[in-house]
Residue frames as a rotation matrix with the C-alpha (Angstrom) as fourth column:
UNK 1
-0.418 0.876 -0.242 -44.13
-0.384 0.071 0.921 -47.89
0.823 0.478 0.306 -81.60
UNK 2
-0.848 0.317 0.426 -47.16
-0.469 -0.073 -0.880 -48.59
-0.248 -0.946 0.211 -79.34
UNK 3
-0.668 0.721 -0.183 -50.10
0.186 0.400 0.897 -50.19
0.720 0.566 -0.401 -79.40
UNK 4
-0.961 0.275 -0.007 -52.61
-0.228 -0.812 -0.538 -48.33
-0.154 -0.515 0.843 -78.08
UNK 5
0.065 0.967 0.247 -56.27
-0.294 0.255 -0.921 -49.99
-0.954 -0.013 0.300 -78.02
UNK 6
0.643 0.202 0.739 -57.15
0.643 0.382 -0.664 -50.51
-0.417 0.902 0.116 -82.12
UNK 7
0.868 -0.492 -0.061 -54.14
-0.421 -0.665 -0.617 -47.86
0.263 0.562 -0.784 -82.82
UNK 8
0.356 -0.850 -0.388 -50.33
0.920 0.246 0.305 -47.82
-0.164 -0.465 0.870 -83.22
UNK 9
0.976 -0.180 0.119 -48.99
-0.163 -0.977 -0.138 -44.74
0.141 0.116 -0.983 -82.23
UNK 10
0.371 -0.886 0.279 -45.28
0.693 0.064 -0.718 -43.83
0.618 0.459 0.638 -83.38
UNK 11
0.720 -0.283 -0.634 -43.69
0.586 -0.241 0.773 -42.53
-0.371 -0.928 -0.008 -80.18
UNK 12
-0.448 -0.847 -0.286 -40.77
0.632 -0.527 0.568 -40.90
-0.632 0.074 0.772 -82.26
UNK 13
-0.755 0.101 0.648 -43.13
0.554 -0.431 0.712 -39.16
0.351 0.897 0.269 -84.67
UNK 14
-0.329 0.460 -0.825 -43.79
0.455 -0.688 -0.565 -36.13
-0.827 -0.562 0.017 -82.47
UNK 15
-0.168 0.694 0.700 -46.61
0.961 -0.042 0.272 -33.87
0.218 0.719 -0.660 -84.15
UNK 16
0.028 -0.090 0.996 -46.33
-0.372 -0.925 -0.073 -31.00
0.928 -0.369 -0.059 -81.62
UNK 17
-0.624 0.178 -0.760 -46.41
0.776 0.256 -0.577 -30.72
0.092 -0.950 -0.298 -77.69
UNK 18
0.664 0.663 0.346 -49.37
0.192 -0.598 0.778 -29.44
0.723 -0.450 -0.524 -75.71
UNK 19
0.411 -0.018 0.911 -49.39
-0.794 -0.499 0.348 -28.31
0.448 -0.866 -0.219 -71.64
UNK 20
0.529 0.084 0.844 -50.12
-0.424 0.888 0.178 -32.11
-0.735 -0.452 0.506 -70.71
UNK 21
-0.194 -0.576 0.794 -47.87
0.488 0.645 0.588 -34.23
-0.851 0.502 0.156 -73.44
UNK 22
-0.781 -0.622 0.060 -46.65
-0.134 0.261 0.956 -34.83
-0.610 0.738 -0.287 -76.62
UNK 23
0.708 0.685 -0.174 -49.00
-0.305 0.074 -0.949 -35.52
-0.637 0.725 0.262 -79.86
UNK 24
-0.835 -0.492 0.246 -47.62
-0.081 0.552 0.830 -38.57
-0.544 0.673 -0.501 -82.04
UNK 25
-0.218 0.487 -0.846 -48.76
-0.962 0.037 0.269 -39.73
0.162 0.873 0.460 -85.24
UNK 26
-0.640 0.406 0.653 -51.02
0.058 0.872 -0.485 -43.32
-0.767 -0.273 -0.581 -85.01
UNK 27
-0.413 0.488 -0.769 -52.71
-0.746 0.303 0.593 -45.50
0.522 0.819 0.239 -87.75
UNK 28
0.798 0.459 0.390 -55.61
-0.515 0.856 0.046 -48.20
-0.313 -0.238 0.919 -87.02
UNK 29
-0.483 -0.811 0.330 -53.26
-0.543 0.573 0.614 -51.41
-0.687 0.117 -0.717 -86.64
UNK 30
0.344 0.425 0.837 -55.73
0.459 0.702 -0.545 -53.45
-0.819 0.571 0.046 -88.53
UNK 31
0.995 -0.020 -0.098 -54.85
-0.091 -0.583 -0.807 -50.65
-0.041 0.812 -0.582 -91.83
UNK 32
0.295 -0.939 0.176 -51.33
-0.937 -0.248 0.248 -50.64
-0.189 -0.238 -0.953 -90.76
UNK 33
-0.277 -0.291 0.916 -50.94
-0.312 0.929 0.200 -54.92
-0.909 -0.231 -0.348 -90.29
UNK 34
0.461 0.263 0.847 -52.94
0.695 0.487 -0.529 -55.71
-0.551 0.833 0.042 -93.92
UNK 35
0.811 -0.321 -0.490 -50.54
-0.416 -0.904 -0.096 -52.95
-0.412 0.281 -0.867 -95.32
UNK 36
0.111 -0.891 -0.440 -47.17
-0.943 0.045 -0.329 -54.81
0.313 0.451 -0.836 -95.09
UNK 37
0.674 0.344 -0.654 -45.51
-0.555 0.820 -0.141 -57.88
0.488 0.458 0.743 -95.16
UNK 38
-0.544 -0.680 -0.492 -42.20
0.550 0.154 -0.821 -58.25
0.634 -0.717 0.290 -92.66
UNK 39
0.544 0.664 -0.512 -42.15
0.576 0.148 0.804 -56.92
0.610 -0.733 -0.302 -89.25
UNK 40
-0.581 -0.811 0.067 -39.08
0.782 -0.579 -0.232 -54.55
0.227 -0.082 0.970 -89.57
UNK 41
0.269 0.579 -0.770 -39.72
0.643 -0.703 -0.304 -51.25
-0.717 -0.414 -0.561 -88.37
UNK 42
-0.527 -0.313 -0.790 -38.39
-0.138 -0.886 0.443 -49.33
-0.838 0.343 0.424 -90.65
UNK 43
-0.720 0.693 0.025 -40.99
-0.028 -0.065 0.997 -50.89
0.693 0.718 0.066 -93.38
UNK 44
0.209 0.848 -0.487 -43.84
0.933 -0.322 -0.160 -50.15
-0.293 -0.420 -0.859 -90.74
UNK 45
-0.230 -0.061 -0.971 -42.30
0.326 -0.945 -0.018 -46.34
-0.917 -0.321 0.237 -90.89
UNK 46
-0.983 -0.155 0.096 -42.37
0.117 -0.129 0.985 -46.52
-0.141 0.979 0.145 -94.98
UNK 47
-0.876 0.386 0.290 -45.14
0.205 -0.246 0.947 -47.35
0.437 0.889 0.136 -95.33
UNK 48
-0.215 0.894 -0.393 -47.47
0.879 0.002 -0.476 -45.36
-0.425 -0.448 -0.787 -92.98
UNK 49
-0.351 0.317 -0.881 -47.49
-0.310 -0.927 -0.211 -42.20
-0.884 0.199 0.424 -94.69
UNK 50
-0.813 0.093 -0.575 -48.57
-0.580 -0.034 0.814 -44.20
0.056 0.995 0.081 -98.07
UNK 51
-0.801 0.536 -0.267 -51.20
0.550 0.835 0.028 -46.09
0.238 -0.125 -0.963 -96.26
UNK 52
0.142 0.957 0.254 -55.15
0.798 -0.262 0.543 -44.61
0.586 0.126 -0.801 -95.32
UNK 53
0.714 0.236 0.659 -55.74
-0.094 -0.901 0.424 -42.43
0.694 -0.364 -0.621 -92.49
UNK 54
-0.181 -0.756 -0.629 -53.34
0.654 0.385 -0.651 -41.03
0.734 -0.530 0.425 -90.19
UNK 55
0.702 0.707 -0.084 -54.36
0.415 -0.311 0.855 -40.14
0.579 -0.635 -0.511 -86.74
UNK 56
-0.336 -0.576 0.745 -52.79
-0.546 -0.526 -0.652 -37.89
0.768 -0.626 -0.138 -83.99
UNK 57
0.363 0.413 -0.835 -52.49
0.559 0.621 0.550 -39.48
0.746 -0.666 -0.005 -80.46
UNK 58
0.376 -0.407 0.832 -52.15
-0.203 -0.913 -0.355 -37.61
0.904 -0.036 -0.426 -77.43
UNK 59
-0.088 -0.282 -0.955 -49.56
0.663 0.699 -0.268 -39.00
0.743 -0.657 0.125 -74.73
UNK 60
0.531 0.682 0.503 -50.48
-0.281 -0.418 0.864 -37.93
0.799 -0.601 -0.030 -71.53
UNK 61
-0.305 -0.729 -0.613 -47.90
0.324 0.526 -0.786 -38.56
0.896 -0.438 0.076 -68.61
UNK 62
0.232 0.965 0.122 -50.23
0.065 -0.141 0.988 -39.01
0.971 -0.221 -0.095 -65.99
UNK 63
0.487 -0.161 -0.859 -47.96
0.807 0.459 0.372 -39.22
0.334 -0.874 0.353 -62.85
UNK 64
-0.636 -0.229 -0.737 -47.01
0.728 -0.493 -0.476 -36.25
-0.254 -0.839 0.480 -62.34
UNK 65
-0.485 0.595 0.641 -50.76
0.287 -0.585 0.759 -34.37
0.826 0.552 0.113 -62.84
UNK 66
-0.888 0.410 0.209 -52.53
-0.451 -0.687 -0.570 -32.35
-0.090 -0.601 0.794 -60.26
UNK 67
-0.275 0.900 0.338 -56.69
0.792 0.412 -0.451 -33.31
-0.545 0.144 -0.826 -59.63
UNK 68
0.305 0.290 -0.907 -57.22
-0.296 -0.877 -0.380 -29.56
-0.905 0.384 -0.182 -60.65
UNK 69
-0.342 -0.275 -0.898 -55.28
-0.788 -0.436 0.434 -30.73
-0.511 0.857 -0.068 -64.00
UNK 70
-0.873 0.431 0.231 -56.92
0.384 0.896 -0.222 -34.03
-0.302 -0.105 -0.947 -64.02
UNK 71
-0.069 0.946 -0.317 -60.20
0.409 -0.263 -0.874 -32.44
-0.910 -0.190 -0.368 -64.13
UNK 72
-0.095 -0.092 -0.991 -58.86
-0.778 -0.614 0.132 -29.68
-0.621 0.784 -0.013 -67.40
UNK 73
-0.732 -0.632 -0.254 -58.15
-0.547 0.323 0.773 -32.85
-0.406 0.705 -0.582 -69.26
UNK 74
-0.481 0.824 0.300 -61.66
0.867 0.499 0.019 -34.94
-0.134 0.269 -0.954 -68.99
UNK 75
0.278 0.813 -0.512 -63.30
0.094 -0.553 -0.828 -31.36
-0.956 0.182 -0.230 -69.39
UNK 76
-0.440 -0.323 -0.838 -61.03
-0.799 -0.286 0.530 -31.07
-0.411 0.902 -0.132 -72.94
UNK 77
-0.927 -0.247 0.281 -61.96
-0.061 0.840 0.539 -34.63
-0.369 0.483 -0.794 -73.56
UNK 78
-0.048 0.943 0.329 -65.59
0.769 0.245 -0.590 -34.34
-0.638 0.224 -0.737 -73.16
UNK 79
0.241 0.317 -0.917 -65.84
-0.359 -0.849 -0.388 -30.74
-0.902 0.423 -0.090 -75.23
UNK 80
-0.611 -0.375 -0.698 -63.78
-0.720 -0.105 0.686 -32.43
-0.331 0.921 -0.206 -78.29
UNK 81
-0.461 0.760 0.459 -66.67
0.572 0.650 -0.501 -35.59
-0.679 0.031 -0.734 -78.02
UNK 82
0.142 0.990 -0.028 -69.17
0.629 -0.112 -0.769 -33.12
-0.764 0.091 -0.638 -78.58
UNK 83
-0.147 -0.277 -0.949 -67.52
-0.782 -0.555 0.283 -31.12
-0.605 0.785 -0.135 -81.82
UNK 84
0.050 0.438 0.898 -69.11
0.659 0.661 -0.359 -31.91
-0.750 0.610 -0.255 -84.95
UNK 85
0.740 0.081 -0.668 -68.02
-0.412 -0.731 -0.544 -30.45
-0.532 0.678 -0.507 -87.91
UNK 86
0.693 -0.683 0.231 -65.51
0.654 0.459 -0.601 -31.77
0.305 0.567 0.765 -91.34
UNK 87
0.579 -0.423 0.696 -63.35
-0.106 -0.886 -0.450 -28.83
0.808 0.187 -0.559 -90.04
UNK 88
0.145 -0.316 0.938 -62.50
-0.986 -0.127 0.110 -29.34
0.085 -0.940 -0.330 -86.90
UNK 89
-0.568 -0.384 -0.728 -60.69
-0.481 0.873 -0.085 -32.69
0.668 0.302 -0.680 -85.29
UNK 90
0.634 0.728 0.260 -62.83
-0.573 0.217 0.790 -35.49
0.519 -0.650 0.555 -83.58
UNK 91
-0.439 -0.747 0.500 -61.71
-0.887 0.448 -0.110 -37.80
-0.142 -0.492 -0.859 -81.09
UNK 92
-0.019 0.065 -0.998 -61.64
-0.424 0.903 0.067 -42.09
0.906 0.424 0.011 -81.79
């Protein structure tokens, strides 16, 4: 586990890989912390699939990127900004 700004993102709960990294599953920690009561990991792992929303996080392993792929990644970042629709995913 990570803590990642207002998320924790489960590093072993790989969702897929892209080009540029990995894609883990991540819950707001506030939803996650008023959730349970110990500090064991394996009741954090229980009980995130029974808890609110669960987000995808995409790790990004930033040392060994190109500027040319540097550039692909803030042009992916800004294009998924600007998608609006209940279909389609947004970015937090």
């Amino acid at each position: 586990m990570r803590k990642v700004n207002d998320f924790i993102v489960f590093m072993d709960d790989v969702l897929g890989e892209g080009q540029y990294g990995k894609v883990c599953k991540a819950q707001l920690a506030a939803e996650l912390l008023s959730s349970i009561n110990g500090s064991k990991q394996q009741a954090v792992r229980s009980t995130v699939d029974i808890t609110k929303k669960i987000y995808a996080c995409k790790i990004i392993e930033i040392s060994d990127i190109s500027a040319e792929d540097l550039a692909c990644i803030h042009k992916e970042v800004r294009i998924h900004g600007m998608v609006r629709s209940p279909h389609a995913v947004r970015l937090h």
